[in-house]
N, CA, C and O atoms as CSV, one atom per row, in Angstrom:
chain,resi,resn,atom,element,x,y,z
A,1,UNK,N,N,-16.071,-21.931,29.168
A,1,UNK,CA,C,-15.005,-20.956,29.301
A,1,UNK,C,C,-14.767,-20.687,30.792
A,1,UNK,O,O,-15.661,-20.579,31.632
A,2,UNK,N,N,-13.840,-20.621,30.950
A,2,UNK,CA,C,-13.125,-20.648,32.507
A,2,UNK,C,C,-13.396,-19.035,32.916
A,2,UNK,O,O,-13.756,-18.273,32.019
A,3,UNK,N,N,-13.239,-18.595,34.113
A,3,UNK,CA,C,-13.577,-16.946,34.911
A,3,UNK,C,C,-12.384,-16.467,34.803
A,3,UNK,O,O,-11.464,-17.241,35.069
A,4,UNK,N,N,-12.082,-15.193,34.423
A,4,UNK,CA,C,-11.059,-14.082,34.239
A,4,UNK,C,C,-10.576,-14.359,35.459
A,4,UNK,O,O,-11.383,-14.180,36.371
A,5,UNK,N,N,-9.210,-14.848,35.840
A,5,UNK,CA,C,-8.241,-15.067,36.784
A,5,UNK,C,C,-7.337,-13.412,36.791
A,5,UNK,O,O,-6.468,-13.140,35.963
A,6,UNK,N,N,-7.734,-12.585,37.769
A,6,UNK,CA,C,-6.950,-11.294,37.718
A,6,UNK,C,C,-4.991,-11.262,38.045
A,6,UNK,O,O,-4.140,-10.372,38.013
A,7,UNK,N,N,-4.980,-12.332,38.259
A,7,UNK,CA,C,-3.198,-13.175,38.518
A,7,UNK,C,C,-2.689,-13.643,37.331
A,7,UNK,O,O,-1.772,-14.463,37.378
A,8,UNK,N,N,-3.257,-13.149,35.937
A,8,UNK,CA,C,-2.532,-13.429,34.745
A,8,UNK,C,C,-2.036,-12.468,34.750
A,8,UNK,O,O,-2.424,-11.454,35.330
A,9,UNK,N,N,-0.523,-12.681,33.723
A,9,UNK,CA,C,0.717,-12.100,33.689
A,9,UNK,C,C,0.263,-10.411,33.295
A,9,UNK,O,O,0.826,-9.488,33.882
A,10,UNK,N,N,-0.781,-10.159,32.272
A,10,UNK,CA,C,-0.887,-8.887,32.100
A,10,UNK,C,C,-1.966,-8.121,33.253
A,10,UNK,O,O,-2.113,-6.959,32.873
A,11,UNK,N,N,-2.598,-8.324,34.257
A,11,UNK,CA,C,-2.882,-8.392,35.551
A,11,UNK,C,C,-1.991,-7.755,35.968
A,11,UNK,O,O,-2.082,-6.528,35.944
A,12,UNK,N,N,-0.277,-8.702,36.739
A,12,UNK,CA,C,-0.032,-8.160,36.950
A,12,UNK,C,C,0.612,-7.200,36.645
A,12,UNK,O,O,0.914,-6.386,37.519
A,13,UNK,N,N,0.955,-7.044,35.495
A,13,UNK,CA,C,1.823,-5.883,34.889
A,13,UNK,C,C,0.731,-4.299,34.924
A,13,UNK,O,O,1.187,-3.157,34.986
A,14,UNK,N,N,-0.795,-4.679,34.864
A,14,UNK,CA,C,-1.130,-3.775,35.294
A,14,UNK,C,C,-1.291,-3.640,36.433
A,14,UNK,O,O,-2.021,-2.655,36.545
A,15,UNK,N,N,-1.044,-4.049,37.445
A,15,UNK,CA,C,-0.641,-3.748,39.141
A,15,UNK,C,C,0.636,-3.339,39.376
A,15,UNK,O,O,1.063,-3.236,40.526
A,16,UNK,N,N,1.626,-2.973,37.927
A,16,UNK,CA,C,2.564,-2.876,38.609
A,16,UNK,C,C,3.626,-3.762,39.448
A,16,UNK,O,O,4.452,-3.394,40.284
A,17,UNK,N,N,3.388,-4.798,39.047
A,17,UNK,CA,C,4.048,-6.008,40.124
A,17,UNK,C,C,4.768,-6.661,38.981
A,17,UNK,O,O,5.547,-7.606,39.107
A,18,UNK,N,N,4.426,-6.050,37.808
A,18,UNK,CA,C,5.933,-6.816,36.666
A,18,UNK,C,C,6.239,-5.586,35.908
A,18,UNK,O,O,5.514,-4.610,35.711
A,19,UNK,N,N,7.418,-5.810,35.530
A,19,UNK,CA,C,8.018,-4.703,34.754
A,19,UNK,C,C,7.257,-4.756,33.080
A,19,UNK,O,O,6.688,-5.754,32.639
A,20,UNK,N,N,7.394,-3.649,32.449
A,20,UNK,CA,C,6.938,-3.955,30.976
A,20,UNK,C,C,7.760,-2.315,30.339
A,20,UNK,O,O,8.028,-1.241,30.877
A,21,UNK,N,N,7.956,-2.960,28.755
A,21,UNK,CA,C,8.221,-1.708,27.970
A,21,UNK,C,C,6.981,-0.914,27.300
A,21,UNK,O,O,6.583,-0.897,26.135
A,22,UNK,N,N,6.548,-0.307,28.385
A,22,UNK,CA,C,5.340,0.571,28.124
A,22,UNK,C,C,5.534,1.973,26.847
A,22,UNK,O,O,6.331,2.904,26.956
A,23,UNK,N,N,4.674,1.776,25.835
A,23,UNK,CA,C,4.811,3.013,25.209
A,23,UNK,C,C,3.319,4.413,25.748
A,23,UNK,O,O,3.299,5.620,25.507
A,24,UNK,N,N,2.196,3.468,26.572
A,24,UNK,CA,C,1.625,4.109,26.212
A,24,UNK,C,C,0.236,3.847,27.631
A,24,UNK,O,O,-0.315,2.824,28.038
A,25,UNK,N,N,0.147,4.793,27.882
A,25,UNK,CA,C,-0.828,4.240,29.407
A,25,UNK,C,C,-2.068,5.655,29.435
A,25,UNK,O,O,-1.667,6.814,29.326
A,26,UNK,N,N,-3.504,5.337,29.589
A,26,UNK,CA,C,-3.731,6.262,30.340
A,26,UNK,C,C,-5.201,5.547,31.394
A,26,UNK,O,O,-5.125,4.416,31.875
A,27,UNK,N,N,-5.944,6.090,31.512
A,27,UNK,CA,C,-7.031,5.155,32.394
A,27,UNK,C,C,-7.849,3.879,31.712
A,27,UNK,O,O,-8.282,2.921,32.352
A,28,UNK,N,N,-7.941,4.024,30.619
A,28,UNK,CA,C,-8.504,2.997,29.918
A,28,UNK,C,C,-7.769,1.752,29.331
A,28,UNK,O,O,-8.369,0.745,28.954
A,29,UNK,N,N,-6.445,1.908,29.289
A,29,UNK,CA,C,-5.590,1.214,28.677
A,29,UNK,C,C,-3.913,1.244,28.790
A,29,UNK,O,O,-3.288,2.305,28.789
A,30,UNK,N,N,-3.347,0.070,28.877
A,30,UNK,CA,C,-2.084,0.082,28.869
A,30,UNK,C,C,-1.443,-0.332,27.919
A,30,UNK,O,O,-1.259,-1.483,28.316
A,31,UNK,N,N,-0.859,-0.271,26.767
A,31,UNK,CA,C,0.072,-0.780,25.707
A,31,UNK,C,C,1.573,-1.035,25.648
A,31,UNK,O,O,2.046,0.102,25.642
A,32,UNK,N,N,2.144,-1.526,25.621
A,32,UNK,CA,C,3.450,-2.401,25.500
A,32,UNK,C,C,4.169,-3.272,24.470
A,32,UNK,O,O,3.535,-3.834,23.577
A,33,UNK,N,N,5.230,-3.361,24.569
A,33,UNK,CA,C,5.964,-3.973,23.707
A,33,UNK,C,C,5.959,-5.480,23.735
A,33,UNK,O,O,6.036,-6.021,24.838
A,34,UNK,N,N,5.870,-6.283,22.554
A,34,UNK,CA,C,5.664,-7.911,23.072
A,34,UNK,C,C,7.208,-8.313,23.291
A,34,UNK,O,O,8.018,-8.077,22.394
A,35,UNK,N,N,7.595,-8.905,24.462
A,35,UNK,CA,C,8.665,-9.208,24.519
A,35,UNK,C,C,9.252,-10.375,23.923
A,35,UNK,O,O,10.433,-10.722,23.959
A,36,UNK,N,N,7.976,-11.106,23.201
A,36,UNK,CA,C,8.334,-11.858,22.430
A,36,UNK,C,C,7.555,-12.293,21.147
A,36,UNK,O,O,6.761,-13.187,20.852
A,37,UNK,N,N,8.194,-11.177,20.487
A,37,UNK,CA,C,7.770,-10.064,19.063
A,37,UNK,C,C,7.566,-11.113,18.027
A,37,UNK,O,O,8.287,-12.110,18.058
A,38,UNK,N,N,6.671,-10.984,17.131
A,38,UNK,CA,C,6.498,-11.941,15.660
A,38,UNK,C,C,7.343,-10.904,14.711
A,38,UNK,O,O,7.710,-11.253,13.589
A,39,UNK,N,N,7.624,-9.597,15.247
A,39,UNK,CA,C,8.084,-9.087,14.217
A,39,UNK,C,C,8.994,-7.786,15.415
A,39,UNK,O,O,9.082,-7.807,16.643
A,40,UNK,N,N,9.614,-6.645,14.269
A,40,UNK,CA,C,9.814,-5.897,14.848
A,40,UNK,C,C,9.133,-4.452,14.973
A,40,UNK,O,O,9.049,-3.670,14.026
A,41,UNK,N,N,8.550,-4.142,16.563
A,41,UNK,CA,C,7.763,-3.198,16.161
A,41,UNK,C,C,6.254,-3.727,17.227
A,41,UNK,O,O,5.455,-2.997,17.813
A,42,UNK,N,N,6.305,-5.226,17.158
A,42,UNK,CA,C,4.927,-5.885,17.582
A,42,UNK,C,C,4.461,-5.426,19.022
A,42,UNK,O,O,5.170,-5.518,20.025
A,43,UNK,N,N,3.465,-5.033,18.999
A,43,UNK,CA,C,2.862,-4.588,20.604
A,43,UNK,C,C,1.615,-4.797,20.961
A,43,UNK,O,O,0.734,-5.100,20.156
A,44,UNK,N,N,1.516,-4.716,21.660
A,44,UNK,CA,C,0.165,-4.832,22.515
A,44,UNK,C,C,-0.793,-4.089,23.417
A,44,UNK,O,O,-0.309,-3.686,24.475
A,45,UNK,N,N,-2.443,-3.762,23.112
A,45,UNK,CA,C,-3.009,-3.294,23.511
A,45,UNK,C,C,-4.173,-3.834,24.530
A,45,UNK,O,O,-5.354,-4.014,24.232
A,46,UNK,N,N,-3.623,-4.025,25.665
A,46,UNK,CA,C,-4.366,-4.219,26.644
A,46,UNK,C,C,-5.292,-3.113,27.553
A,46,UNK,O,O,-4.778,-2.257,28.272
A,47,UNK,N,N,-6.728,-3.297,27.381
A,47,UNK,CA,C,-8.118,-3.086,27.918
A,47,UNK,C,C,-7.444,-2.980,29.868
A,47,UNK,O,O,-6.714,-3.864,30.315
A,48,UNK,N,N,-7.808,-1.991,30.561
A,48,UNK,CA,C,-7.091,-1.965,31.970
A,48,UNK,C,C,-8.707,-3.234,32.772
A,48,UNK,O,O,-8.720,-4.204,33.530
A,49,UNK,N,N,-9.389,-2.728,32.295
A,49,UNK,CA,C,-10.872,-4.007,32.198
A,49,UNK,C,C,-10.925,-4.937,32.191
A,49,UNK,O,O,-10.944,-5.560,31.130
A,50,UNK,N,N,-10.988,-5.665,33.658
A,50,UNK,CA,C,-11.031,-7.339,33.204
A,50,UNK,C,C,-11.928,-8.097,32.595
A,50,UNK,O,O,-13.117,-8.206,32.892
A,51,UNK,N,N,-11.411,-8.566,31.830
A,51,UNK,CA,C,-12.091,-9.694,31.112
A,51,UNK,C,C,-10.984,-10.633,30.244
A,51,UNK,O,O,-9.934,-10.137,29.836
A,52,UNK,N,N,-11.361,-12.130,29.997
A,52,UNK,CA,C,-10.744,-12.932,29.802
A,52,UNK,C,C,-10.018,-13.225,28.221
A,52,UNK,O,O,-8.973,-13.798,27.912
A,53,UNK,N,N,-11.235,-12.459,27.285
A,53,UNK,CA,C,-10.937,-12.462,26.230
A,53,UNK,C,C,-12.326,-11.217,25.710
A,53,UNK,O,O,-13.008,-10.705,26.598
A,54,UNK,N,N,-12.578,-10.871,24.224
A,54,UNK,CA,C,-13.674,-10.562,23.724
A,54,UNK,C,C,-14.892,-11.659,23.938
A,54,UNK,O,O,-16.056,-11.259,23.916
A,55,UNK,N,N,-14.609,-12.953,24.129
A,55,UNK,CA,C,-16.230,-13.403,24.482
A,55,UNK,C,C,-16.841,-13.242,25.506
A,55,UNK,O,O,-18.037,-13.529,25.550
A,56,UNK,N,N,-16.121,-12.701,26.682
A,56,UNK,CA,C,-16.786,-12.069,27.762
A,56,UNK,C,C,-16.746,-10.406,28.129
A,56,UNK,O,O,-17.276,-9.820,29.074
A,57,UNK,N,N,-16.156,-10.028,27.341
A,57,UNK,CA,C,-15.895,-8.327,27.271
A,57,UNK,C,C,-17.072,-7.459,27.571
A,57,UNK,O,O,-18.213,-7.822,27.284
A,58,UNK,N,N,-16.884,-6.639,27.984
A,58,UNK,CA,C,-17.947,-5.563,28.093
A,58,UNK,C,C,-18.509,-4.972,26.900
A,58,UNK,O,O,-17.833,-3.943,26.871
A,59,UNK,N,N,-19.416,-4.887,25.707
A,59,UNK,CA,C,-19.062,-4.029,24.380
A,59,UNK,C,C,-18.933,-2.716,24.606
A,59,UNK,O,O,-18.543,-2.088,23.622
A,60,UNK,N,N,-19.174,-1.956,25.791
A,60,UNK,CA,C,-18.831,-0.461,26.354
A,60,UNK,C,C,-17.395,-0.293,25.981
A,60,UNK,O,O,-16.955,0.542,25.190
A,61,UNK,N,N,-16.551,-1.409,26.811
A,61,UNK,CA,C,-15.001,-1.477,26.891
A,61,UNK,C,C,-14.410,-1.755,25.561
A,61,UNK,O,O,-13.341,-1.202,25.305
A,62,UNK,N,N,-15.007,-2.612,24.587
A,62,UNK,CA,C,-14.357,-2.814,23.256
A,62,UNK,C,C,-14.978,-1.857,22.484
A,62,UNK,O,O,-14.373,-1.600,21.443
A,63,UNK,N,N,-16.318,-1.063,22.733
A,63,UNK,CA,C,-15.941,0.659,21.630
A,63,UNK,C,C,-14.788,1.262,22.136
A,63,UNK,O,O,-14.002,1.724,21.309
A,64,UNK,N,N,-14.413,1.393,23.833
A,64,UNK,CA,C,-13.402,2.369,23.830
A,64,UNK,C,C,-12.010,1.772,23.286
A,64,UNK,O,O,-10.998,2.391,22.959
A,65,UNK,N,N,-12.222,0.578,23.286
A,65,UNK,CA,C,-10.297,0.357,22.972
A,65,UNK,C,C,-10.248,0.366,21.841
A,65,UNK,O,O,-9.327,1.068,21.424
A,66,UNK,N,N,-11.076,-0.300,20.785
A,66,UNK,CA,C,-10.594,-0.126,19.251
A,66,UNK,C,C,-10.278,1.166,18.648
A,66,UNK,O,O,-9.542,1.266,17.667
A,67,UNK,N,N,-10.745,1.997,19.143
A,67,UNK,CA,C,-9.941,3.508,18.003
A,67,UNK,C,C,-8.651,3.663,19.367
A,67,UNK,O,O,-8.516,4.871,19.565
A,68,UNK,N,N,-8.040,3.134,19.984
A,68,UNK,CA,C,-6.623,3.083,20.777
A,68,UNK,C,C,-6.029,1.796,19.580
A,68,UNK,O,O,-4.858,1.963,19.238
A,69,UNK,N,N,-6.425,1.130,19.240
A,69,UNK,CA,C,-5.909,-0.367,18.266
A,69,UNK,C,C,-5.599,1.033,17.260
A,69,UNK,O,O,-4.438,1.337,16.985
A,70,UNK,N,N,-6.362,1.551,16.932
A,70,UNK,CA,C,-6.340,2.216,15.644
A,70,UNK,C,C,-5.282,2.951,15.229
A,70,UNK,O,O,-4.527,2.908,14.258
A,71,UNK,N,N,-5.457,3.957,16.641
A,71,UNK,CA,C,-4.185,4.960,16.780
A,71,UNK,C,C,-2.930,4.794,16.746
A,71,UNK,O,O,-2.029,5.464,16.242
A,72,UNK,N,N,-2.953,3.034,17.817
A,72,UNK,CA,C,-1.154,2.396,17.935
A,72,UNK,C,C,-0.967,2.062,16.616
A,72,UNK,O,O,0.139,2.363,16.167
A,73,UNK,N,N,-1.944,1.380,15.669
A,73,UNK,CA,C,-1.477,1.001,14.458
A,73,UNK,C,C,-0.952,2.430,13.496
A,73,UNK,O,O,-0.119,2.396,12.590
A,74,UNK,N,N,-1.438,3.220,13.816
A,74,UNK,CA,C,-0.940,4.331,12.897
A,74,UNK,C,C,0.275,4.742,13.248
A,74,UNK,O,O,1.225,5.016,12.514
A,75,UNK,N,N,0.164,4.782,14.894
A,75,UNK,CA,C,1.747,5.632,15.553
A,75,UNK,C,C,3.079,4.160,14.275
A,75,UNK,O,O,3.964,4.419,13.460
A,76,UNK,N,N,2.512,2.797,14.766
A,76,UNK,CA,C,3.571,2.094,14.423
A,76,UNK,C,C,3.766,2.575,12.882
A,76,UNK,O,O,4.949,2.718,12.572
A,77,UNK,N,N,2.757,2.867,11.799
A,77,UNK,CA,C,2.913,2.617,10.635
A,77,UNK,C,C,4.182,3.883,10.796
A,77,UNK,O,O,5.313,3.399,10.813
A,78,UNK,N,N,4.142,4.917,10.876
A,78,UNK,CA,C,4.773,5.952,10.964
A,78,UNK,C,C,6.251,5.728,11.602
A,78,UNK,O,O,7.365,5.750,11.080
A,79,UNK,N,N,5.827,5.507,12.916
A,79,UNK,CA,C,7.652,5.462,13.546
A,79,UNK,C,C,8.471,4.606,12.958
A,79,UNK,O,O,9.679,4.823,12.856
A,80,UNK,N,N,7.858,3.497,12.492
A,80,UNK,CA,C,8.720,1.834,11.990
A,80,UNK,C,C,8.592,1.996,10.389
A,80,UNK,O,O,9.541,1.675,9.674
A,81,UNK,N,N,7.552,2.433,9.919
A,81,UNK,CA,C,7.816,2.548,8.066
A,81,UNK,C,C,7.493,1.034,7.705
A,81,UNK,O,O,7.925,0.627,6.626
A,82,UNK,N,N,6.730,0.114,8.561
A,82,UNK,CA,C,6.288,-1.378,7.900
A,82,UNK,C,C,6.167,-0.996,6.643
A,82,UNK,O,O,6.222,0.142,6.177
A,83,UNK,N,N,5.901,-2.608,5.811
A,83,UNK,CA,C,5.136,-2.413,4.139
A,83,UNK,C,C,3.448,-2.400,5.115
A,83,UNK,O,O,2.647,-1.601,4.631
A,84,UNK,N,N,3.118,-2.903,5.908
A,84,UNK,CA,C,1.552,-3.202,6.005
A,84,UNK,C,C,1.648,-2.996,8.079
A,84,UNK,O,O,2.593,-2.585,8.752
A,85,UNK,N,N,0.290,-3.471,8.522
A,85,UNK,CA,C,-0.150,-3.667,9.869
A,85,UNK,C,C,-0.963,-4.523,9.944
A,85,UNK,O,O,-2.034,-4.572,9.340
A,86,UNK,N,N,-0.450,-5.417,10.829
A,86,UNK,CA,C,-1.563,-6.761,11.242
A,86,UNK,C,C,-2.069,-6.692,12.578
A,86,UNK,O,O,-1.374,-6.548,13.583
A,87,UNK,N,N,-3.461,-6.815,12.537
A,87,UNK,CA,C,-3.752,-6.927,14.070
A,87,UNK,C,C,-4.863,-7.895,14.069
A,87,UNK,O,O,-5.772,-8.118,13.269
A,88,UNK,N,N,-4.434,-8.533,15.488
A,88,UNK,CA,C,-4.963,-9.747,15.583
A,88,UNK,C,C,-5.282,-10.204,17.471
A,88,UNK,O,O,-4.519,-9.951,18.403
A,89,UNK,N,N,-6.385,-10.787,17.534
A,89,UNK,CA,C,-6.575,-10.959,18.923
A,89,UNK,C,C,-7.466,-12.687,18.957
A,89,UNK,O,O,-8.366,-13.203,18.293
A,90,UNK,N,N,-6.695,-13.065,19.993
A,90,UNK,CA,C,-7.231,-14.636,20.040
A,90,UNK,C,C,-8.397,-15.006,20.955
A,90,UNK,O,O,-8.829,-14.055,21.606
A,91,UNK,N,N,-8.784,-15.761,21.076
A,91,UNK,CA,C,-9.976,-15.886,21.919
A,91,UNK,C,C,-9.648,-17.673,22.647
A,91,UNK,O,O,-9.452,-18.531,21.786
A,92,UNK,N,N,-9.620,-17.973,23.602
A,92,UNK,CA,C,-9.144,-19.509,24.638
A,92,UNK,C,C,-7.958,-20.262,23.710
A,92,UNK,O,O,-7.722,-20.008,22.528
A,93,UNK,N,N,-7.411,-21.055,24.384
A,93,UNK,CA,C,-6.174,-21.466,23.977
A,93,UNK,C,C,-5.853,-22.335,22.646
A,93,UNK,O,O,-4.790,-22.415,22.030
A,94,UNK,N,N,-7.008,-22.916,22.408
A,94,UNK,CA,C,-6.991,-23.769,21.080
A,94,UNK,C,C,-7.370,-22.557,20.052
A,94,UNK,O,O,-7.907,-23.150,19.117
A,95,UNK,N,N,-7.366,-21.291,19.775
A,95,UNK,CA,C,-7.690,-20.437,18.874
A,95,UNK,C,C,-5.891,-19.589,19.077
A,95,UNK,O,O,-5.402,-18.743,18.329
A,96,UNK,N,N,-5.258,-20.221,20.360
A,96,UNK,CA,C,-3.987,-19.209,20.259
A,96,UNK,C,C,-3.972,-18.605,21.419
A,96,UNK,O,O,-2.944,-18.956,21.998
A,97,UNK,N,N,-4.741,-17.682,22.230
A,97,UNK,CA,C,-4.827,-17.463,23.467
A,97,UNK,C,C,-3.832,-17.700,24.427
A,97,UNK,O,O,-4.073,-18.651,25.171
A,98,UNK,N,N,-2.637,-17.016,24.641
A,98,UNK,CA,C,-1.509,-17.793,25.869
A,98,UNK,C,C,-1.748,-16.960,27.073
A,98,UNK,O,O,-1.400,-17.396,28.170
A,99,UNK,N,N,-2.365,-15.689,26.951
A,99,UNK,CA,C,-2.556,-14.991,28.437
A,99,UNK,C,C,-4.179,-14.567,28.190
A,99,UNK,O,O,-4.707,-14.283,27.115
A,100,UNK,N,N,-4.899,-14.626,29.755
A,100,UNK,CA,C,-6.145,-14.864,29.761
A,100,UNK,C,C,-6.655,-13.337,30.315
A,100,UNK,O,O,-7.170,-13.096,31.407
A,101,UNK,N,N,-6.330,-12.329,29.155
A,101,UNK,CA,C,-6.946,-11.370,29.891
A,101,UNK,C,C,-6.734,-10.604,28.451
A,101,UNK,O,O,-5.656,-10.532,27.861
A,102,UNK,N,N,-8.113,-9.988,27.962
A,102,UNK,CA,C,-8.136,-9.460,26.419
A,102,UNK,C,C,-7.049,-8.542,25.713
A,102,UNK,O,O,-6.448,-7.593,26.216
A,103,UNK,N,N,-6.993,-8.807,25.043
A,103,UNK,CA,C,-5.294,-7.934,24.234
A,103,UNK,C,C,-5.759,-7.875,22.948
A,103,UNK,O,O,-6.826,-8.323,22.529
A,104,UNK,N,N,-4.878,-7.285,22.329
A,104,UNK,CA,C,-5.131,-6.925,20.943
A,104,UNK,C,C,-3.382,-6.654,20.497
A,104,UNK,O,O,-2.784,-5.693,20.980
A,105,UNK,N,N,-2.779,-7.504,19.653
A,105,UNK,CA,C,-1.494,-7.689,19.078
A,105,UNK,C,C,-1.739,-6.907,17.493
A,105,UNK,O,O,-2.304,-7.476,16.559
A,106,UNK,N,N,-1.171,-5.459,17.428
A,106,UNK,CA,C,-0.478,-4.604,16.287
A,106,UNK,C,C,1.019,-5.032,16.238
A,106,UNK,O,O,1.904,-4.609,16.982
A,107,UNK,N,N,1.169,-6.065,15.102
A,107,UNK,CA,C,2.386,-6.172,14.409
A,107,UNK,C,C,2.243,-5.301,13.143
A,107,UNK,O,O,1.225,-5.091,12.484
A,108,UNK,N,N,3.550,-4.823,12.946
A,108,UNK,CA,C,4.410,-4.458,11.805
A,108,UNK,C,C,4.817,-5.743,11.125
A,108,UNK,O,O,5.458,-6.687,11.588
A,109,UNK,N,N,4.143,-5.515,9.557
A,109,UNK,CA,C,4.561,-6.419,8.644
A,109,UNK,C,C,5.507,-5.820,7.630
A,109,UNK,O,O,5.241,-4.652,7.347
A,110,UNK,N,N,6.882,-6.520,6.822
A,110,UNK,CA,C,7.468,-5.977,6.328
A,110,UNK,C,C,8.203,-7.134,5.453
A,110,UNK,O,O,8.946,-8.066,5.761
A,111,UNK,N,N,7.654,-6.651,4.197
A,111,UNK,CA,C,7.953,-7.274,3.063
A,111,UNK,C,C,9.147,-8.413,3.092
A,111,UNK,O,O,10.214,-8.013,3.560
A,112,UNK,N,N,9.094,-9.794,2.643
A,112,UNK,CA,C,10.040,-10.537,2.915
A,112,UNK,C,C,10.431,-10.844,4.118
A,112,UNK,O,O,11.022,-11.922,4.177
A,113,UNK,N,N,10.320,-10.321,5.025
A,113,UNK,CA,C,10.313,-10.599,5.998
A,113,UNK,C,C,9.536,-11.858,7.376
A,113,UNK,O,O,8.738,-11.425,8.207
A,114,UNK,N,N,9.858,-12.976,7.359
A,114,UNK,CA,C,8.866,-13.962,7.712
A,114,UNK,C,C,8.543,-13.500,9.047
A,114,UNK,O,O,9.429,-12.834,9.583
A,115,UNK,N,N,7.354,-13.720,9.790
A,115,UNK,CA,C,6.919,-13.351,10.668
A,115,UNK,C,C,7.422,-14.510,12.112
A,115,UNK,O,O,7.199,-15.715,11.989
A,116,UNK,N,N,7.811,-14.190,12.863
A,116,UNK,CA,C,8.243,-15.157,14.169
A,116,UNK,C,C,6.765,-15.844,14.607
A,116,UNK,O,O,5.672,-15.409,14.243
A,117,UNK,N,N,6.990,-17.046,15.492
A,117,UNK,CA,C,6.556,-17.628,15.922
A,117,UNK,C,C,5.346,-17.506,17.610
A,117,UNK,O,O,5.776,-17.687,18.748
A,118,UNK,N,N,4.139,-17.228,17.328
A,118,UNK,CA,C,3.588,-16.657,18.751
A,118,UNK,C,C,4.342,-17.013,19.875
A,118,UNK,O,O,4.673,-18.197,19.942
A,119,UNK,N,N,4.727,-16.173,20.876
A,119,UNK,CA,C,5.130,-16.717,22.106
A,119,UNK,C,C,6.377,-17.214,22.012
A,119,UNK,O,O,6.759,-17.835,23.004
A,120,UNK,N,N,7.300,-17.098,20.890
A,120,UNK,CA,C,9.048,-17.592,20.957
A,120,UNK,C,C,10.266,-16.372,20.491
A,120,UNK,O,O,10.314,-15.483,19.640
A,121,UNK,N,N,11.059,-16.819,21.417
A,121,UNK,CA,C,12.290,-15.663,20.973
A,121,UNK,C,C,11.983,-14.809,21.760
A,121,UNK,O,O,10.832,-14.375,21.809
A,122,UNK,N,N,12.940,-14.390,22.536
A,122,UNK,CA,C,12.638,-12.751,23.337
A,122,UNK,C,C,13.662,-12.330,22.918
A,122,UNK,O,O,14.724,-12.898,22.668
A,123,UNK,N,N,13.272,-11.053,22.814
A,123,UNK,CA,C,13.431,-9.465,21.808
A,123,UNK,C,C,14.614,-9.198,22.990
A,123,UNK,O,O,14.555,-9.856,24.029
A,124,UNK,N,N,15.742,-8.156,22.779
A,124,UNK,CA,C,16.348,-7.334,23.032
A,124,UNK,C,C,15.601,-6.598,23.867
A,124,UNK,O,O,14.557,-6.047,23.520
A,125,UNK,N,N,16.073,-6.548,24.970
A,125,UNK,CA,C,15.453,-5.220,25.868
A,125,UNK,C,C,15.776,-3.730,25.059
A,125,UNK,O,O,14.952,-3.040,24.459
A,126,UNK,N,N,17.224,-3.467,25.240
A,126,UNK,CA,C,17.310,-2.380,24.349
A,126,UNK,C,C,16.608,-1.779,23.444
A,126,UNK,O,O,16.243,-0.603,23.481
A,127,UNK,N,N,16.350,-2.746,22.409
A,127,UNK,CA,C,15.442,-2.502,20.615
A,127,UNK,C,C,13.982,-2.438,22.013
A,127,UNK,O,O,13.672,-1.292,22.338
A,128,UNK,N,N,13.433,-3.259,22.519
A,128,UNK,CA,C,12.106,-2.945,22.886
A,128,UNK,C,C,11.870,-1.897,23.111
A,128,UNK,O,O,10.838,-1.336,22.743
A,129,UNK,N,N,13.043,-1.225,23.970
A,129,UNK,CA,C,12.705,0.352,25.016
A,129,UNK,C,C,12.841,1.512,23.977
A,129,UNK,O,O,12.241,2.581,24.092
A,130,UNK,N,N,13.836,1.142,22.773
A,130,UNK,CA,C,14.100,1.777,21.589
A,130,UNK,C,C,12.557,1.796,20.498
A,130,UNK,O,O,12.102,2.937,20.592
A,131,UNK,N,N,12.133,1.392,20.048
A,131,UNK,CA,C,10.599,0.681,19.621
A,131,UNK,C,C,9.932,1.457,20.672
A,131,UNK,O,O,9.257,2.461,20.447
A,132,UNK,N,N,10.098,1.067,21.565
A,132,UNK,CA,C,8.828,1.386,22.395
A,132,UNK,C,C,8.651,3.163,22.191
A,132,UNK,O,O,7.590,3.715,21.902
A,133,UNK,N,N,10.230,3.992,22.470
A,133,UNK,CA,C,10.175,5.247,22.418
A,133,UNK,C,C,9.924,6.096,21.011
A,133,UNK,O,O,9.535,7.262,20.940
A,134,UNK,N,N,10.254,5.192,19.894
A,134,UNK,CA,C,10.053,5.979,18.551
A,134,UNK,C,C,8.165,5.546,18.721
A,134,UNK,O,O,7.488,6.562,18.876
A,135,UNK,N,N,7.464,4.406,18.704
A,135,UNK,CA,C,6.163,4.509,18.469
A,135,UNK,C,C,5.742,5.697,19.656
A,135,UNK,O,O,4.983,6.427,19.018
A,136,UNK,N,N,5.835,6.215,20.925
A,136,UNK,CA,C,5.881,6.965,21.695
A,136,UNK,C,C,5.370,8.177,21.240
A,136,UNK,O,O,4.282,8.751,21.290
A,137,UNK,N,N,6.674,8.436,20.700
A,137,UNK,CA,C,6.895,9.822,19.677
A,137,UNK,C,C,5.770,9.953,18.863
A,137,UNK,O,O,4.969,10.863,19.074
A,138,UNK,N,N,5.617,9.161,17.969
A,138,UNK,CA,C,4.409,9.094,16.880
A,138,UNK,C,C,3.107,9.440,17.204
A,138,UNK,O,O,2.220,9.859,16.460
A,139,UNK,N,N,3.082,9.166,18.675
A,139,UNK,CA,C,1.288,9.268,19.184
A,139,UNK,C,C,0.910,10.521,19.354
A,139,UNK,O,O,-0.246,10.776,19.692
C-alpha cells in the first residue's frame, strides 16, 4: 500500500484550495456533497485525519467519525425521505478507491430508482447546494 499523499483532491478541499458543497464541518470532520452522485442526496464523510484509507487509519479517528456516518445518514433519511441508506467506503483502487484519503459515501436509496455509476455524471451545482442545505437543516 502506497503513503497517504496529503495533495489528494479531498486534501485539498480540506485546505481550502478547492471549492466543495459543504453541508457540514467542524474540527474532526468535513462532509460534502458528491459531485458526482450515485444517487440523489449522496455525500460524503471525510475524517479531517490523514490517512489513506481504513487500513491505515487511526482506530481513535474511526470511533470518532462513525457516529458523524450515523448522524449524516439520519439528517439524509429525514431531509430527502429515501426508501433506505447505503453507506459504503472502499479501501485501494482495485476494491473502488478513486481518492486516497479515507471517506465514507451515505447514499440515499430510493425505490426503483437505479443507482449511478461511481465517479460518473456531475450533479447540478444548484440541486447540490440545494441537497446540501435541506440535509443542513436536518442536523
Amino acid at each position: 500500500m502506497s503513503a497517504y499523499d496529503p495533495d489528494n483532491i479531498f486534501g485539498k478541499i480540506l485546505r481550502g484550495e478547492i471549492p466543495a458543497h459543504k453541508v457540514f464541518e467542524d474540527d474532526q470532520v468535513f462532509v460534502m456533497m458528491d459531485i458526482f452522485p450515485q444517487a440523489k442526496g449522496h455525500l460524503l464523510v471525510i475524517p479531517k485525519a490523514p490517512s489513506r484509507n481504513l487500513l491505515d487509519a487511526d482506530p481513535a479517528v474511526l470511533a470518532r467519525v462513525i457516529p458523524y456516518v450515523q448522524k449524516l445518514a439520519r439528517a439524509v433519511h429525514e431531509a430527502l425521505q429515501p426508501d433506505g441508506v447505503r453507506v459504503m467506503q472502499f479501501n485501494e483502487a482495485p476494491a473502488g478507491q478513486s481518492v486516497f484519503h479515507l471517506h465514507f459515501h451515505v447514499i440515499p436509496i430510493y425505490e426503483g430508482v437505479p443507482l449511478g455509476r461511481h465517479g460518473e455524471g456531475r450533479a447540478d451545482d444548484g440541486e447540490l447546494a440545494e441537497q446540501a442545505r435541506a440535509i443542513a437543516a436536518a442536523l
